[in-house]
C-alpha positions in Angstrom: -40.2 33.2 -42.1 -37.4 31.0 -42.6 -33.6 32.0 -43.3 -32.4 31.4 -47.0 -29.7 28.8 -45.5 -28.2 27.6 -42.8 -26.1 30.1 -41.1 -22.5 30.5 -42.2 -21.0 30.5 -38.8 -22.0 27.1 -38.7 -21.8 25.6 -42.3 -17.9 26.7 -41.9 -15.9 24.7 -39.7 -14.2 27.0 -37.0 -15.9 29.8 -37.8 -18.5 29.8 -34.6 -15.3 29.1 -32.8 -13.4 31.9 -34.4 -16.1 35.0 -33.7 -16.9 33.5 -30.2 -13.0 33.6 -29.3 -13.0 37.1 -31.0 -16.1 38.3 -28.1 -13.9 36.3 -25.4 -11.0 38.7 -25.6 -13.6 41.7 -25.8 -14.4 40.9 -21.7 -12.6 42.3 -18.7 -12.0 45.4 -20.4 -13.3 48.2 -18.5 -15.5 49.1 -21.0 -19.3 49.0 -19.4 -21.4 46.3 -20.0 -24.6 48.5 -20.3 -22.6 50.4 -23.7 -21.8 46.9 -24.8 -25.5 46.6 -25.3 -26.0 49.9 -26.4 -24.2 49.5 -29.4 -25.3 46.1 -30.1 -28.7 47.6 -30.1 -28.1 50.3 -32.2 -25.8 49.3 -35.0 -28.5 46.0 -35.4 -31.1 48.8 -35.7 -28.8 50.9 -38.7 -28.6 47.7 -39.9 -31.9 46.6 -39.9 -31.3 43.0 -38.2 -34.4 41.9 -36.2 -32.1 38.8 -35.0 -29.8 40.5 -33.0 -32.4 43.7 -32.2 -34.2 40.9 -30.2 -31.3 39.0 -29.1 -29.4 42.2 -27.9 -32.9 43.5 -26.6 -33.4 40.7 -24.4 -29.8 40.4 -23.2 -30.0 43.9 -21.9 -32.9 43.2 -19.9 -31.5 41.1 -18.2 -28.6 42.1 -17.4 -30.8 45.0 -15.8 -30.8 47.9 -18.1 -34.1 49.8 -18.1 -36.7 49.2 -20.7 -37.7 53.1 -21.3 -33.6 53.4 -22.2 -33.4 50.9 -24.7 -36.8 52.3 -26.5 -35.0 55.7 -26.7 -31.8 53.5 -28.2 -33.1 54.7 -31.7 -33.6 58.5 -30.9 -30.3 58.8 -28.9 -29.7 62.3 -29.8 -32.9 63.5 -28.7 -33.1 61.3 -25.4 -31.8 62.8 -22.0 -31.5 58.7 -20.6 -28.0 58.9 -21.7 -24.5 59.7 -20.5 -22.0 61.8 -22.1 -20.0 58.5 -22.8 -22.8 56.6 -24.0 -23.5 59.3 -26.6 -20.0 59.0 -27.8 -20.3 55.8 -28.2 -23.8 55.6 -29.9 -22.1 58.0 -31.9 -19.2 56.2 -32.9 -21.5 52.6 -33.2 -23.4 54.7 -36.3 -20.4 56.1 -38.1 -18.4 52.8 -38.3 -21.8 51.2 -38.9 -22.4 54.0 -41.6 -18.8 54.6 -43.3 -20.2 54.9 -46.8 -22.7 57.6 -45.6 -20.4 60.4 -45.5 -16.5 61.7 -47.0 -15.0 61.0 -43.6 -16.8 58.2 -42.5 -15.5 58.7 -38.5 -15.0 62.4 -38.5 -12.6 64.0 -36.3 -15.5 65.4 -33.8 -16.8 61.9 -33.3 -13.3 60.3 -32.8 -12.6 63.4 -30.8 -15.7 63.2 -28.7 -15.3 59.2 -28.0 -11.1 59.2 -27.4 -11.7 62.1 -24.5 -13.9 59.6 -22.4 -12.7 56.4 -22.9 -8.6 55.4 -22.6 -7.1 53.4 -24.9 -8.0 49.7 -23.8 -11.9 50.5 -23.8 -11.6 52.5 -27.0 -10.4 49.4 -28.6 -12.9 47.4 -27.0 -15.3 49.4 -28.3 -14.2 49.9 -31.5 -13.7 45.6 -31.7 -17.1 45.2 -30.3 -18.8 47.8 -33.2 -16.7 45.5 -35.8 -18.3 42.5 -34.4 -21.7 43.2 -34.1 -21.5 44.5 -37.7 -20.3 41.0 -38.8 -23.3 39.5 -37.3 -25.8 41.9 -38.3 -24.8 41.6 -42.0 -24.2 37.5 -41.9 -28.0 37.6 -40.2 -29.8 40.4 -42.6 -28.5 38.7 -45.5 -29.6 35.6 -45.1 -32.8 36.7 -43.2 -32.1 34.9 -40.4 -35.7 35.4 -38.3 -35.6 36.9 -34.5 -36.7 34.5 -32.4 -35.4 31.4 -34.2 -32.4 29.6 -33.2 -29.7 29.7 -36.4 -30.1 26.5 -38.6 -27.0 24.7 -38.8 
């Protein structure tokens, strides 16, 4: 398989440098590293973008997280593998991931749930780090960039 062109983020000058200063100031927040890949795993799953299941997949791995948690990533609700937190987050990854899906696209249970176990600074974190993830999953899905292929530039 073969993307239908070379990747935006690199046709467009700055562009790379724009999204991978955006990540930089998503660091050092106090918002865990193991829920960063959490919801990179999940929204790329809503989103159907085998680039960045794989990528995010593989990332996780090796930054240690256990292989039986990231196959119960797409059966969250039913899995016991995760925390309180980590559910709010999944949680909050599939309504901003979903907003056309429902009238109140982040209802007030799900803000609820995720604002009463994270403070303000990881919140935003993880709200950024939902946002960014879904830029890359829709660049990627629509032009079919492959998993496994490095981004033609």
């Amino acid at each position: 398989m073969k993307a239908r062109m070379n990747h935006p983020a690199f046709v467009l000058p700055g562009t790379l440098d724009a999204l991978q200063a955006l990540s930089k100031t998503l660091e050092n927040t106090g918002l865990p590293t193991g829920t960063v890949h959490l919801v990179h795993l999940r929204a790329s799953q809503v989103n159907g973008c085998s680039f960045c299941v794989e990528m995010h997949t593989k990332e996780a791995v090796e930054a240690g997280e256990s292989v039986e948690r990231l196959f119960a990533v797409s059966a969250w609700r039913e899995s016991q593998r995760f925390t309180d937190a980590e559910r709010a987050a999944l949680a909050l990854t599939e309504a901003m991931t979903r907003l056309a899906d429902r009238p109140d696209a982040v209802s007030d249970e799900v803000w609820d749930d995720v604002a009463d176990l994270y403070d303000e600074k990881q919140l935003s974190a993880l709200i950024m780090q939902i946002a960014t993830i879904n830029v890359w999953n829709r660049i990627n899905a629509t032009i079919r960039q492959p998993a496994g292929v490095a981004p033609a530039v």
